[in-house]
Kinemage of the C-alpha trace (Angstrom):
@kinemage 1
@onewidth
@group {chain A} dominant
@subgroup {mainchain}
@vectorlist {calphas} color= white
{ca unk a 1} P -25.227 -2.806 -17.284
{ca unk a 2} L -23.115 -5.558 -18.261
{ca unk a 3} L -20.004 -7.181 -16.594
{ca unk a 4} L -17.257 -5.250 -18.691
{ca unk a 5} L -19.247 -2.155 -18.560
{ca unk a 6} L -19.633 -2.545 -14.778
{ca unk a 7} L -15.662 -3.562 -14.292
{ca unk a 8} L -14.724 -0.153 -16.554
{ca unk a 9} L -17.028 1.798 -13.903
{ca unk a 10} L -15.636 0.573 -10.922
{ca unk a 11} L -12.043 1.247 -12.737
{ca unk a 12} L -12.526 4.931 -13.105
{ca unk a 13} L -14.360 5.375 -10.036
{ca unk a 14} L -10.862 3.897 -8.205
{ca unk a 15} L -9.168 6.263 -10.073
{ca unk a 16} L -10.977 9.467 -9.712
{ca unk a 17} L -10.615 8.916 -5.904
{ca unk a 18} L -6.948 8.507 -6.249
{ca unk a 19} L -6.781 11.798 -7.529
{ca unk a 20} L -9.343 13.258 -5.108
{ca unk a 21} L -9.011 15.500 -1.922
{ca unk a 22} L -9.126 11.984 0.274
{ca unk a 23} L -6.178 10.675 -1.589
{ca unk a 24} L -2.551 10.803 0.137
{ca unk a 25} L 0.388 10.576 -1.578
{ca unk a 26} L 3.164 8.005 -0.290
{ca unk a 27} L 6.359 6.547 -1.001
{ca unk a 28} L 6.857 2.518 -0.851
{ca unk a 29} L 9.915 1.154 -0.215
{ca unk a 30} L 10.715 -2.477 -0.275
{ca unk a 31} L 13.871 -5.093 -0.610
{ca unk a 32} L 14.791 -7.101 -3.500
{ca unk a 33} L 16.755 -10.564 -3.572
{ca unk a 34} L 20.021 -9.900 -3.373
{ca unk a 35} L 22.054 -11.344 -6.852
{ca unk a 36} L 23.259 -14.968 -6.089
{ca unk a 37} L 21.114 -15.358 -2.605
{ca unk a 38} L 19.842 -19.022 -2.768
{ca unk a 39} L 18.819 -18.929 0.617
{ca unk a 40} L 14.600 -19.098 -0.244
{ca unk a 41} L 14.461 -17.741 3.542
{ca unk a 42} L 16.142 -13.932 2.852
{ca unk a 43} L 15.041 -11.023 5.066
{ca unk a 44} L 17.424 -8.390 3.777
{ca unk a 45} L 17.974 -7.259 0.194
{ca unk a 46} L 18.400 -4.368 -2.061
{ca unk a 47} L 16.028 -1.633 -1.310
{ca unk a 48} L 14.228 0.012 -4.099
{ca unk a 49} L 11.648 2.514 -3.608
{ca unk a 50} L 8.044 3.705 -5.745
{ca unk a 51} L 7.795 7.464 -5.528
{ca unk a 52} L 4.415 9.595 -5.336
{ca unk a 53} L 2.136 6.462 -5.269
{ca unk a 54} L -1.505 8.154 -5.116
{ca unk a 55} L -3.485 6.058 -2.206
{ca unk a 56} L -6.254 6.016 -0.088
{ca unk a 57} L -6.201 5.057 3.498
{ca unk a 58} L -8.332 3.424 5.727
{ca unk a 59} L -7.956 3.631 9.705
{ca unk a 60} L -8.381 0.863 11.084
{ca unk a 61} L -7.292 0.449 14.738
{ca unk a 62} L -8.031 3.355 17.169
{ca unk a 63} L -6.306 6.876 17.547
{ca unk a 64} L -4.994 8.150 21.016
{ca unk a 65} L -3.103 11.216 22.251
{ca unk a 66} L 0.301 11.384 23.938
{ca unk a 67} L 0.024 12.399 27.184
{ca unk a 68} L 2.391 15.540 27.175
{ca unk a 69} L 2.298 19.104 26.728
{ca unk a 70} L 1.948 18.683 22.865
{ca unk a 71} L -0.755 16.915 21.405
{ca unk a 72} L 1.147 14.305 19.494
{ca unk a 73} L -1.870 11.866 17.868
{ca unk a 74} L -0.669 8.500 17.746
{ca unk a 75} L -2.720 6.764 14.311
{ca unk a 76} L -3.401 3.149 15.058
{ca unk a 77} L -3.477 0.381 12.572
{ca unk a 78} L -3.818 1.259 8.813
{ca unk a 79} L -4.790 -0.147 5.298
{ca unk a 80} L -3.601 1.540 2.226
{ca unk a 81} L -5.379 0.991 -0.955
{ca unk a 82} L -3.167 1.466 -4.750
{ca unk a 83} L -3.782 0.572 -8.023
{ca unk a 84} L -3.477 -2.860 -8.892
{ca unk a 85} L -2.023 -2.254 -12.444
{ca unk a 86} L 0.544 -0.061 -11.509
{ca unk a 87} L 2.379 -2.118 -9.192
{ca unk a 88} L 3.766 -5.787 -8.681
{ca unk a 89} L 4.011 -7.140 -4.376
{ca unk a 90} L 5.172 -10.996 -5.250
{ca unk a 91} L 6.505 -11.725 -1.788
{ca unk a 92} L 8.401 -14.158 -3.489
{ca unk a 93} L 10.460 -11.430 -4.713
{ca unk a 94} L 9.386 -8.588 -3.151
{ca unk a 95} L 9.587 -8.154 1.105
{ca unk a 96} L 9.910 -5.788 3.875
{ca unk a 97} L 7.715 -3.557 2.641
{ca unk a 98} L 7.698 -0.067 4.020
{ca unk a 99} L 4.930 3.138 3.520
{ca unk a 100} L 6.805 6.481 4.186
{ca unk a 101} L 4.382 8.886 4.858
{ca unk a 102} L 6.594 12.093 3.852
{ca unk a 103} L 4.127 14.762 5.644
{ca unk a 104} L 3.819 13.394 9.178
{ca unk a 105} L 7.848 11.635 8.544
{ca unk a 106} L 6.393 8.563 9.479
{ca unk a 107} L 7.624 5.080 8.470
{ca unk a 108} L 4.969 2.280 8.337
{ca unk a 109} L 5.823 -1.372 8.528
{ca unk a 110} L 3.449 -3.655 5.961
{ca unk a 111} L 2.422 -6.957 6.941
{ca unk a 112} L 0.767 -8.250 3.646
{ca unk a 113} L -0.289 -6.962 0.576
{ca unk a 114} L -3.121 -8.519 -0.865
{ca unk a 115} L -4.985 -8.212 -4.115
{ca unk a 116} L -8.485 -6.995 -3.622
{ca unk a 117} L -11.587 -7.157 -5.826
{ca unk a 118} L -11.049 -9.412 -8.482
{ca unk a 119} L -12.266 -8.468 -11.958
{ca unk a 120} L -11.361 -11.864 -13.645
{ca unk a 121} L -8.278 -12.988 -15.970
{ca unk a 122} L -5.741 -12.274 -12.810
{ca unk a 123} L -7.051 -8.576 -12.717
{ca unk a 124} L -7.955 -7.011 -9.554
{ca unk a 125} L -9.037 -3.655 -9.001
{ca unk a 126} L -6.203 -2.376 -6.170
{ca unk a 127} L -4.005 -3.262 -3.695
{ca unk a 128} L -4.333 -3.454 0.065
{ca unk a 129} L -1.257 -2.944 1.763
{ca unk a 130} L -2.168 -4.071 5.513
{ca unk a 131} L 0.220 -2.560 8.234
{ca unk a 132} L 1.886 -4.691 11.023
């Protein structure tokens, strides 16, 4: 198989599972340079938002149980994984990155987000978005 045929393969594979019964469905939210901010430092900005991003996620740190009369599960750390093509995370303009989980109401905190699986010419085949 050659390289182009084997990049194409991988491609639709990564996309099948986005819209398989593994994949969630998440809203991103994230700030934007405010107009006329010269300070290269900013930590707040305009907040924008990408709705009904298809993911996967990956567990990563452990799971425990609250200790009360309802069993609240308490998910540890987390990696989400998004197409690369659909969506831009230049820190440079792009920070505090947030995943809202809409069906558990959850709001996740992103560290980095960091280009996985390079295909060649700049291409990559998705985004991880590593939690804090």
């Amino acid at each position: 198989m050659s390289d182009i045929a084997l990049i194409k393969q991988m491609q639709r594979d990564f996309q099948r599972q986005l819209r398989g019964r593994f994949a969630s469905i998440i809203t991103i939210k994230y700030d934007t340079k405010k107009l006329g901010e010269l300070n290269s430092q900013w930590t707040t900005g305009i907040t924008h938002s990408y709705n009904n991003v298809p993911c996967l996620t990956q567990v990563i740190g452990d799971v425990y149980f609250n200790d009360s009369g309802m069993a609240n599960a308490n998910t540890g750390k987390s990696n989400w994984f998004l197409s690369f093509e659909d969506y831009d995370f230049n820190y440079e303009i792009k920070r505090n990155i947030r995943i809202y989980n809409s069906i558990t109401g959850r709001e996740f905190s992103i560290d980095k987000a960091v280009p996985m699986v390079p295909l060649g010419n700049g291409k990559f085949l998705c985004w991880m978005l590593i939690q804090k």
